[in-house]
C-alpha positions as CSV (number, residue, x, y, z in Angstrom):
1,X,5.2,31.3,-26.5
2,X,9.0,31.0,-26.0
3,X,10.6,29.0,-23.7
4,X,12.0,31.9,-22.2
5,X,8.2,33.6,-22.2
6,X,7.6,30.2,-20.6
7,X,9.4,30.7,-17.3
8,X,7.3,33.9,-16.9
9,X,5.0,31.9,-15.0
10,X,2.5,34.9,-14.9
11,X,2.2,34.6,-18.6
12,X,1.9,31.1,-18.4
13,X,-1.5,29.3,-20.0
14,X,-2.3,26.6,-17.7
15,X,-4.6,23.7,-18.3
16,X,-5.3,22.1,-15.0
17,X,-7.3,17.8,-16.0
18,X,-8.8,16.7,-12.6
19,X,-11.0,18.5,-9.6
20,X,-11.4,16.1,-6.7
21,X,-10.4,17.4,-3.3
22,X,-7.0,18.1,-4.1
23,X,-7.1,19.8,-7.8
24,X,-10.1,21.6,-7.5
25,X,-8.8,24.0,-4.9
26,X,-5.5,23.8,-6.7
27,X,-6.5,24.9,-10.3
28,X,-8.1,28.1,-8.2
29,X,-4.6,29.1,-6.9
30,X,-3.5,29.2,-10.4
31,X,-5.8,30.7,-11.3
32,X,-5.4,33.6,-8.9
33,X,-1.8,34.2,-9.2
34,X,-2.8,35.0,-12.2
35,X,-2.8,32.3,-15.0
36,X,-4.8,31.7,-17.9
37,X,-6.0,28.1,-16.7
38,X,-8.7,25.9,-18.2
39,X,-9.8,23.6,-16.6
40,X,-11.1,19.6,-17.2
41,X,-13.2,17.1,-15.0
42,X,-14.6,13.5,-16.0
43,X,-18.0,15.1,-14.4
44,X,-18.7,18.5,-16.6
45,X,-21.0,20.0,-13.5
46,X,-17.3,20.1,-11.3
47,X,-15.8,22.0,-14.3
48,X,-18.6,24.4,-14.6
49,X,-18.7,24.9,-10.9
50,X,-15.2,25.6,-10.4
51,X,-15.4,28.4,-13.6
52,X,-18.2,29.8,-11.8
53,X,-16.3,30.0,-8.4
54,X,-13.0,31.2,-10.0
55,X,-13.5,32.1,-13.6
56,X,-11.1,30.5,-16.1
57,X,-11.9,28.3,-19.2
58,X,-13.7,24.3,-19.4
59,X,-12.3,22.1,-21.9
60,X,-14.6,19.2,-22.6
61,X,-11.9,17.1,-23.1
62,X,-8.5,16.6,-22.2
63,X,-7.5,17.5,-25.3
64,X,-9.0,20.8,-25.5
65,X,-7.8,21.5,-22.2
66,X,-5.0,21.4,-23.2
67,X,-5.0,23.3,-26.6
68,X,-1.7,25.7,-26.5
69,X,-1.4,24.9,-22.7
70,X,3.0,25.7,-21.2
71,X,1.7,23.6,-18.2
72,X,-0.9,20.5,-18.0
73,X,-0.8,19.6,-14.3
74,X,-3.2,16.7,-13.9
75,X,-4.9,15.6,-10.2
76,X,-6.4,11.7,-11.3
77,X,-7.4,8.8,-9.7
78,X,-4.9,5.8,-10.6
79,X,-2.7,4.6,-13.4
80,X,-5.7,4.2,-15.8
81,X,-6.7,7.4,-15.5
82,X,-3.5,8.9,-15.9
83,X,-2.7,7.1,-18.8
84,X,-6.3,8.2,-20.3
85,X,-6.1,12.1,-19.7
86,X,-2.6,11.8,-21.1
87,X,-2.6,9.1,-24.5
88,X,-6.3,8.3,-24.6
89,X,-8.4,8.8,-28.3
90,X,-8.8,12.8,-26.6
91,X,-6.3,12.9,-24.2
92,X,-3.6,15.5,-23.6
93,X,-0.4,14.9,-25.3
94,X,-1.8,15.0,-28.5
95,X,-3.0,18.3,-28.3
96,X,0.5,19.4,-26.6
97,X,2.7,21.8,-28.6
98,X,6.6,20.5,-28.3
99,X,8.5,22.0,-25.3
100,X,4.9,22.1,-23.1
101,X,5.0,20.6,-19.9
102,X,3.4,18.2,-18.4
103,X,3.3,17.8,-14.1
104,X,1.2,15.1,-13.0
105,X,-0.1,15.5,-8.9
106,X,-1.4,11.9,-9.1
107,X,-0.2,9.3,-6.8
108,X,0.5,6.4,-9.2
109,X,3.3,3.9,-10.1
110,X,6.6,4.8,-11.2
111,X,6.0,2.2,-13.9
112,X,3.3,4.4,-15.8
113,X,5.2,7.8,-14.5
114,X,8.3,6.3,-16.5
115,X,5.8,5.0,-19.8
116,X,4.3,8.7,-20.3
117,X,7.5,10.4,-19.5
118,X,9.3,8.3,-22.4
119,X,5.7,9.0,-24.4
120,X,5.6,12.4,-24.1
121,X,10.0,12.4,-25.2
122,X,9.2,11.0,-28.2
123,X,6.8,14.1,-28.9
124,X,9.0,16.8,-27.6
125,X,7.1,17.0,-24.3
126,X,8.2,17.0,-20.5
127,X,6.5,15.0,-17.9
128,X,6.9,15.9,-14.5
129,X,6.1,13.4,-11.7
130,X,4.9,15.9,-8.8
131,X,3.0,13.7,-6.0
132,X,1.4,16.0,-3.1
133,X,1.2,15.2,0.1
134,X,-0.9,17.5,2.7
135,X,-4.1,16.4,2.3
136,X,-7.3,18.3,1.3
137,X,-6.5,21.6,3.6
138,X,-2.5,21.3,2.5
139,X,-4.4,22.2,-0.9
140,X,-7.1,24.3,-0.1
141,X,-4.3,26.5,2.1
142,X,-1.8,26.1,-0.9
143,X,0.4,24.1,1.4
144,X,1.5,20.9,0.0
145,X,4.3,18.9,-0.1
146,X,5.3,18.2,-3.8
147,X,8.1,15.4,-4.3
148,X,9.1,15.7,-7.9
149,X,10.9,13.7,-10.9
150,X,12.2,14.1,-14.4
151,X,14.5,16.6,-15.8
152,X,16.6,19.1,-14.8
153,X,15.5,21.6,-17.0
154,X,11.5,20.8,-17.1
155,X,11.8,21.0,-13.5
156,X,12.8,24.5,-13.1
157,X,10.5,25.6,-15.7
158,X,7.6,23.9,-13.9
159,X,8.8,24.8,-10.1
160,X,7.1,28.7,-10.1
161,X,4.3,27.3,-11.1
162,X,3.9,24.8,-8.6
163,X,5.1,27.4,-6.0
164,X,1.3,28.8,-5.9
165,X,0.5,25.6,-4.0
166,X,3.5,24.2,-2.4
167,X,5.0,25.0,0.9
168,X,7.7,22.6,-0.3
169,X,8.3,21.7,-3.9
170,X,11.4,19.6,-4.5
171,X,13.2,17.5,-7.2
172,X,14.7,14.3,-6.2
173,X,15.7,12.4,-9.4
174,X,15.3,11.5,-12.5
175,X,11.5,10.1,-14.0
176,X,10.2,8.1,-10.9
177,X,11.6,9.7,-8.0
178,X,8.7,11.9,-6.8
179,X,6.5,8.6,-7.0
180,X,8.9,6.8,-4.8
181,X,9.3,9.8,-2.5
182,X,5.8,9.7,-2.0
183,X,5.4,5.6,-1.8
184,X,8.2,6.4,1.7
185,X,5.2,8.9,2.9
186,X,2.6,6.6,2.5
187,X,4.6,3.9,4.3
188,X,5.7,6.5,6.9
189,X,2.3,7.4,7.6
190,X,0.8,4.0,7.7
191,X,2.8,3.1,10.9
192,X,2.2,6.2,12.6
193,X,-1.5,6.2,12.1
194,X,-1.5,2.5,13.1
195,X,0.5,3.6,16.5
196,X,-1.6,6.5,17.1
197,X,-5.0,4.1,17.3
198,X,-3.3,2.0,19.6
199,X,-2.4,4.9,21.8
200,X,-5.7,6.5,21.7
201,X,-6.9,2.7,21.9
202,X,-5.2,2.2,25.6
203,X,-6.0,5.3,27.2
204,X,-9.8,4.4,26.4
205,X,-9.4,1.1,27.6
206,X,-7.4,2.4,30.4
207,X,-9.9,4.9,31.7
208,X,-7.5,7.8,30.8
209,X,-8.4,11.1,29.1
210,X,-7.4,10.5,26.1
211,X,-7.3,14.7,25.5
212,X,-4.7,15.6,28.4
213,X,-3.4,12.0,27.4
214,X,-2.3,13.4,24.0
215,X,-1.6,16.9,25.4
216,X,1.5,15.8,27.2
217,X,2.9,13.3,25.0
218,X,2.3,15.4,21.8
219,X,4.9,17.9,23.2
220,X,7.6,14.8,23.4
221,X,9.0,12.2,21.4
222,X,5.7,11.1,20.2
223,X,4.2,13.9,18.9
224,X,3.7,13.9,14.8
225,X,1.2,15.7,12.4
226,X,-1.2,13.0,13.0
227,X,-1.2,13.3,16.2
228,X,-2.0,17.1,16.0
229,X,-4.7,17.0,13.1
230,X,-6.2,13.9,14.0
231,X,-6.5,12.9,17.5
232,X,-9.4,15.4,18.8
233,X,-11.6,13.7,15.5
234,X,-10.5,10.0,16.4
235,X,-11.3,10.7,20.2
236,X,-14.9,12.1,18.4
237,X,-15.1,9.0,16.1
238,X,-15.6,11.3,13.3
239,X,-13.6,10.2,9.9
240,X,-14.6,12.4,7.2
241,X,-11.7,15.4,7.4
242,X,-9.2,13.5,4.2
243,X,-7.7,10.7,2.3
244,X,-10.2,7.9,2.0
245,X,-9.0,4.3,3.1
246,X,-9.8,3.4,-0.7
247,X,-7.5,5.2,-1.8
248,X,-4.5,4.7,0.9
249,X,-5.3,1.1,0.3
250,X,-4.9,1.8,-3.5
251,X,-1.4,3.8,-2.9
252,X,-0.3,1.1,0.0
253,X,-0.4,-1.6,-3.0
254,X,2.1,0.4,-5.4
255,X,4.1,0.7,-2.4
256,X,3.9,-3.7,-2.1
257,X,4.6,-4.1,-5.8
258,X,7.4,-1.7,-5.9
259,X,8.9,-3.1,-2.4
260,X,8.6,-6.6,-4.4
261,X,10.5,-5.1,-7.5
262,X,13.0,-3.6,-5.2
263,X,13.6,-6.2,-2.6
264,X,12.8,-3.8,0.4
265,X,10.8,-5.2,3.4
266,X,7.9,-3.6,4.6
267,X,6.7,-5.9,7.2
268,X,4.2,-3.3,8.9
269,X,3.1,-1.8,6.1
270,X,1.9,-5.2,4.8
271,X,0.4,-5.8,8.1
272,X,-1.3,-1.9,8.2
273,X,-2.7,-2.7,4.7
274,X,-4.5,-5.3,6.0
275,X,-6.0,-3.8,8.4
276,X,-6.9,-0.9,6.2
277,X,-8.6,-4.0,4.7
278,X,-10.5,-4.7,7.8
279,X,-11.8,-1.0,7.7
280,X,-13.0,-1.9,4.5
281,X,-15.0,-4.6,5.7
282,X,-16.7,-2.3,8.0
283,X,-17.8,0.3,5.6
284,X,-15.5,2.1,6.1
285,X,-14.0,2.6,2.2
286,X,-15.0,6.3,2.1
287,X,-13.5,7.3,6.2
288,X,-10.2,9.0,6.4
289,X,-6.9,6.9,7.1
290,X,-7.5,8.1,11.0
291,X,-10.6,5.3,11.1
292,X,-7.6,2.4,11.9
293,X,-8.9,3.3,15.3
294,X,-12.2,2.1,14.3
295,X,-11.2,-1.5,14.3
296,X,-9.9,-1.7,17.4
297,X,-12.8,-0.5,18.5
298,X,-15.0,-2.7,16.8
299,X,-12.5,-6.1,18.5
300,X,-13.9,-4.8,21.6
């Protein structure tokens, strides 16, 4: 296929490496727009249930996922992982004809996001760093936030395509950027979750109802997505509707290392980690990031 060809993004072949939460719902978007998208997952029985669901192709590896592939978006774990689906013994860019894109959705360092973009250059390949933030209904309503990096060029090529997903799909820089974008929405969303618990927190201990509490105040200066998709479920004590503490505490320790690297204080994020830490402790590893309000309960 031509470049050209290429930004028909209806004739696009897609290979989509990754279905957790997030990609699995995702790789079935494309897959209804209509793309030719084939799909990979470390666990075979996701892959096969997904072509079941939606149709579409399994490679059993990355690799042969990505066999003739325009696009390879990828949906991972960490920086390992990343690094495996893309330069491992069967990862992607080998397989990769020159000019193919890659996007990859994972929240990782700009560090690795810079080392595969320069690996994939010196094989005639864009990467794309294309973070999401929304959470597991932002995907599964084809709703997400996508803060993106690398070239110009890539980036328009790669943008209809991530359009099937997005309600906002942005480039900010060069190689890096998206991953720093997203490191300020995991530090924005640290504190707010952190002052939500202590909110709900007070009106418990306070005798209040913590329901017309958050009815009034939602509608003022206080009011946030958190507060509007999470409260009813932290007032329930139920934490199993998104993004594991795990892996906010995994994204929360990029953000420490870069703010090192970069000189930037993040005093409450340091302190939130922590906390998230706590959680941990509790059992908590596998609870949504709303379950900060857990430990407060648990202090009594």
């Amino acid at each position: 296929m031509t470049s050209d060809q290429r930004k028909d993004t209806h004739m696009a072949k897609v290979a989509f490496l990754g279905l957790g939460v997030m990609g699995y719902p995702m790789a079935g978007h494309l897959q209804a727009a209509g793309q030719e998208v084939t799909v990979y997952n470390r666990t075979t029985a996701k892959a096969e249930a997904w072509a079941a669901q939606h149709g579409g192709a399994i490679g059993k590896t990355p690799a042969e996922a990505a066999q003739g592939a325009d696009f390879v978006m990828a949906c991972v774990g960490n920086d390992d992982d990343l690094r495996s689906v893309c330069t491992g013994a069967e990862g992607a860019f080998a397989a990769m004809e020159s000019g193919a894109i890659f996007v990859d959705h994972t929240t990782v360092s700009a560090k690795v996001t810079r080392e595969l973009y320069e690996a994939g250059k010196a094989l005639g390949l864009a990467f794309i760093d294309a973070p999401i933030s929304g959470g597991q209904a932002g995907a599964e309503n084809g709703a997400l936030s996508i803060m993106c990096g690398g070239d110009a060029g890539a980036y328009a090529q790669a943008e209809p395509v991530m359009q099937v997903y997005a309600r906002i799909c942005r480039r900010i820089g060069e190689s890096g950027a998206g991953q720093m974008t997203k490191m300020c929405n995991q530090i924005a969303i640290a504190g707010l979750v952190q002052g939500l618990s202590e909110a709900l927190h007070f009106a418990e201990k306070a005798g209040l109802d913590g329901r017309a509490v958050i009815e009034v105040i939602s509608q003022g200066a206080a009011g946030s997505w958190q507060m509007s998709n999470r409260y009813e479920t932290m007032l329930d004590d139920h934490f199993e509707h998104g993004f594991a503490v795990d892996w906010m505490r995994k994204d929360l320790g990029i953000c420490l290392d870069t703010a090192d690297e970069t000189g930037a204080s993040l005093p409450v994020t340091a302190l939130v980690d922590q906390f998230y830490k706590d959680v941990q402790k509790l059992g908590g590893g596998r609870w949504d990031t709303s379950s900060l309000i857990k430990r407060l309960r648990a202090m009594g």
